[in-house]
N, C-alpha and C positions, 0 to 999 in steps of 0.2 A: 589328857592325852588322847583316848578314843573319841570324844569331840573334837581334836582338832581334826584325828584320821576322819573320822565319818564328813566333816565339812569338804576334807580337800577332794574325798570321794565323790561329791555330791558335784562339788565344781568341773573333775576331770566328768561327769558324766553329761553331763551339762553342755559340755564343749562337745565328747561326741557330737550327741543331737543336734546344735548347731551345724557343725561340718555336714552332717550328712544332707542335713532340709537343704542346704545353700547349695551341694552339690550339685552340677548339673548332669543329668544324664547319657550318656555317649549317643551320638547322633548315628541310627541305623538306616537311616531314609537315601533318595540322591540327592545332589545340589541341583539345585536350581539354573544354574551356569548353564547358557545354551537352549534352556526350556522354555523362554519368554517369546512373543511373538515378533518378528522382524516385519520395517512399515518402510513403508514408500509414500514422501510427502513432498507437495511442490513450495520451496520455502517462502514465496512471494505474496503465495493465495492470500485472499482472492483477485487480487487486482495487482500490478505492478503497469507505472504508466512515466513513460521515457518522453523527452523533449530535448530534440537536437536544433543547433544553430542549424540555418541552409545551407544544405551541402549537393556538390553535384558532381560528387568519389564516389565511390562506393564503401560502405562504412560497414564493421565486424561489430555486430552488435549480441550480445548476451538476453534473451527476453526474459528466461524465467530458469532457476535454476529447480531439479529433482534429486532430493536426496533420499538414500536407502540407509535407514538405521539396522543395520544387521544384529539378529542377535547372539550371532555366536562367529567366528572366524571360520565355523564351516559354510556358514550361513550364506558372510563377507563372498567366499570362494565361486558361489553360484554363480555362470552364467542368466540374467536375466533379463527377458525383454518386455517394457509397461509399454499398452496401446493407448493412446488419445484418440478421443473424435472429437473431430471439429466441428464446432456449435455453428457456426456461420453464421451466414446476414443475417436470419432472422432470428437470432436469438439473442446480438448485439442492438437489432432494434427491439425487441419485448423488452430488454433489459436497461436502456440507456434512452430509447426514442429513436425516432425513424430518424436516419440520418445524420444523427451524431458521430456514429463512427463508417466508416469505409473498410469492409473486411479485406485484410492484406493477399494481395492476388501474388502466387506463389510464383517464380520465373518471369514473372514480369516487374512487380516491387521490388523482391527480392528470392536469393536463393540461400539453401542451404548449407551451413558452416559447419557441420559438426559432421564425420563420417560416420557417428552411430546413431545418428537422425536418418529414418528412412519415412517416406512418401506413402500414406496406402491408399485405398480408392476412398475411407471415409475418413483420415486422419494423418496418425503420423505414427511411429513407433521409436523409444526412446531405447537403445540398447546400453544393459551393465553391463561390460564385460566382465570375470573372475577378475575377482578382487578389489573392484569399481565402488565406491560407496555414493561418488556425485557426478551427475551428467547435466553441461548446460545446453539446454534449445538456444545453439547459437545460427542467428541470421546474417546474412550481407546484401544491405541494403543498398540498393543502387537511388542514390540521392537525385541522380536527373529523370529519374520517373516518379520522383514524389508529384500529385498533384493534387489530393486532397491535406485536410488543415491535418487531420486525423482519423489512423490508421487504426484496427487492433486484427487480434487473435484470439477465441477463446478455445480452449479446450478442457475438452475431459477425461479421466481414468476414465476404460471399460473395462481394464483388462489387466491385472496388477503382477501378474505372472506369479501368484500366490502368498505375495505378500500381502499387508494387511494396509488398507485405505479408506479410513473412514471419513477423516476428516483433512483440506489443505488438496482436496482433488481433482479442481475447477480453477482453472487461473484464465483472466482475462489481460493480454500484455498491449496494452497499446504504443503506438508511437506518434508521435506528433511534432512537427518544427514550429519550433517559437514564433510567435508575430514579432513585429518590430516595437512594441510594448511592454514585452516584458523582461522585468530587471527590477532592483532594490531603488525607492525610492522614498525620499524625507518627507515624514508627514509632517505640516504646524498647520496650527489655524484654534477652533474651537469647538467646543461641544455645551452645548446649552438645555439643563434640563431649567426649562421654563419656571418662574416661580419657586427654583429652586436651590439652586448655584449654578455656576461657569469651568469650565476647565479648558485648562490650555494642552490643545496635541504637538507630540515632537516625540516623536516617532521615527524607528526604521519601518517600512511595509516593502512585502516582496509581493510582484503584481505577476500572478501566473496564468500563462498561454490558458483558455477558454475555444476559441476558435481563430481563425484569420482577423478580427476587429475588435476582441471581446477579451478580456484579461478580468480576472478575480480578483478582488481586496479584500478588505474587510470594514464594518462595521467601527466607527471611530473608536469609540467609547468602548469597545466591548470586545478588542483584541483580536486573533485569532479563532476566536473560539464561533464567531457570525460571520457568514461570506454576504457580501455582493458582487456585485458585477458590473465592467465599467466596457458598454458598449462604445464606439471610437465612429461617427459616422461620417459620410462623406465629406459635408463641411466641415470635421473636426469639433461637431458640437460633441456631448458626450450624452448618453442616456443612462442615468443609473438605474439596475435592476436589482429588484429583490426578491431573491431567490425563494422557493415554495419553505425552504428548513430554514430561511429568517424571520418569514412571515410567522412561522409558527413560536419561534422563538421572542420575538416583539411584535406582539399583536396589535393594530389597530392602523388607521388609515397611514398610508406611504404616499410622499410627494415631492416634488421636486421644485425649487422654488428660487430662485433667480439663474448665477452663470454656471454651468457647466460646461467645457469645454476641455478640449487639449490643445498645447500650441505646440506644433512638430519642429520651433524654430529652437527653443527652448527644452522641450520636451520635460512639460509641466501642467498637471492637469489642476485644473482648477475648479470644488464641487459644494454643491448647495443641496442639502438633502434633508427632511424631515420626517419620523415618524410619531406613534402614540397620538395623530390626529394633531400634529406642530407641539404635541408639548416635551420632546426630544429634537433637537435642530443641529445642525453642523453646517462649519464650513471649512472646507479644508483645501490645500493647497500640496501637490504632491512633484515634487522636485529629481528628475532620476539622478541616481550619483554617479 
């Protein structure tokens, strides 16, 4: 009998100890709620790049949205206003090449859409109102003073009105009107690794706006994932180009090697292109739908 007592004694003591190691402690510290830091981020960063049909309205356009992640609903309440400066022409040629883009002439391209978009001598200023968590940079674009292929904007945070910007604080928004080339078009034809097998292409490719003559593809054989370039020239012959990150991607001599062309009657390009010094060869045929 005092064996069994001393056993159940041994087990009720047992359970104590347990309870207590597993207890947790009462929490005398504060919460956390409220204590984190609140950001302001441009969600598009770094690049966000728009292509409209021709138009000669004038057009409400959105370039880049900024949003404030608040950390607390007192936080949300602030009145706040973030500064941009405008990087201008020459920072879109350091960045893109001389001439690529046309930096967008304010009251003459376009005017201001949004009434908490204000004008400064170096930039612009994006105002939160209380309670505000997203503000768009919206523009209206007046389409009968478009005259180059492509426009942008860059800007910068200076000035974050004490929230936190480290990263997502430089957006370049361009805009650009489509050439009359670009659209989804049916790839067939072939792709020939020399010496090694054949394959047949049939394919969707979407052929996007480059400049006024020049629209983007790709690479047969290799998807999305390789660009070129399909310049359109006076006679309707076509030039293919291969861009400096294809080159690097399939290394060795590029050439061009019987018809290339487009026919505007049709509107069907028809391409002969080799690289790896001919031992990669295509011919393809591109149909718009």
């Amino acid at each position: 009998m005092k064996t069994n007592l001393f056993k159940y004694l041994a087990i009720g003591c047992v359970a104590v100890l347990l309870f207590n190691a597993c207890r947790k402690d009462s929490y005398s510290g504060e919460q956390a709620t409220g204590k984190g830091k609140s950001y302001i981020r441009v969600v598009e960063a770094p690049q966000r790049n728009l292509f409209f049909d021709a138009f000669t309205d004038i057009k409400t356009v959105s370039l880049f949205t900024l949003r404030k992640d608040a950390a607390s609903s007192a936080e949300l309440q602030k009145a706040q206003t973030i500064t941009f400066k405008d990087l201008g022409q020459a920072y879109l040629d350091a960045e893109f090449g001389e001439g690529a883009y046309v930096n967008m002439p304010l009251n003459d391209l376009y005017t201001l859409g949004n009434d908490n978009i204000k004008k400064t001598s170096t930039g612009f200023t994006i105002n939160f109102p209380a309670g505000s968590d997203v503000q768009n940079f919206t523009v209206k674009i007046n389409g009968a003073k478009v005259i180059a292929p492509k426009y942008a904007i860059a800007l910068a945070i200076t000035d974050a009105s004490g929230l936190t910007s480290k990263a997502q604080d430089t957006i370049v928004a361009t805009v650009g009107i489509k050439n009359q080339y670009d659209a989804s078009y049916t790839a067939t034809g072939k792709f020939v690794r020399v010496g090694l097998d054949e394959r047949a292409i049939n394919q969707t490719k979407v052929l996007g706006t480059v400049d006024a003559n020049t629209v983007s593809s790709t690479v047969a054989d290799l998807g999305d994932a390789t660009p070129l370039y399909l310049k359109i020239n006076a006679d309707n012959s076509v030039t293919v180009i291969w861009p400096a990150a294809t080159q690097a991607a399939l290394p060795g001599p590029f050439t061009q090697e019987g018809v290339n062309k487009y026919d505007p009657a049709t509107k069907t390009f028809t391409l002969h292109y080799q690289y790896r010094g001919g031992a990669r060869t295509t011919e393809e045929v591109l149909v718009r739908k």
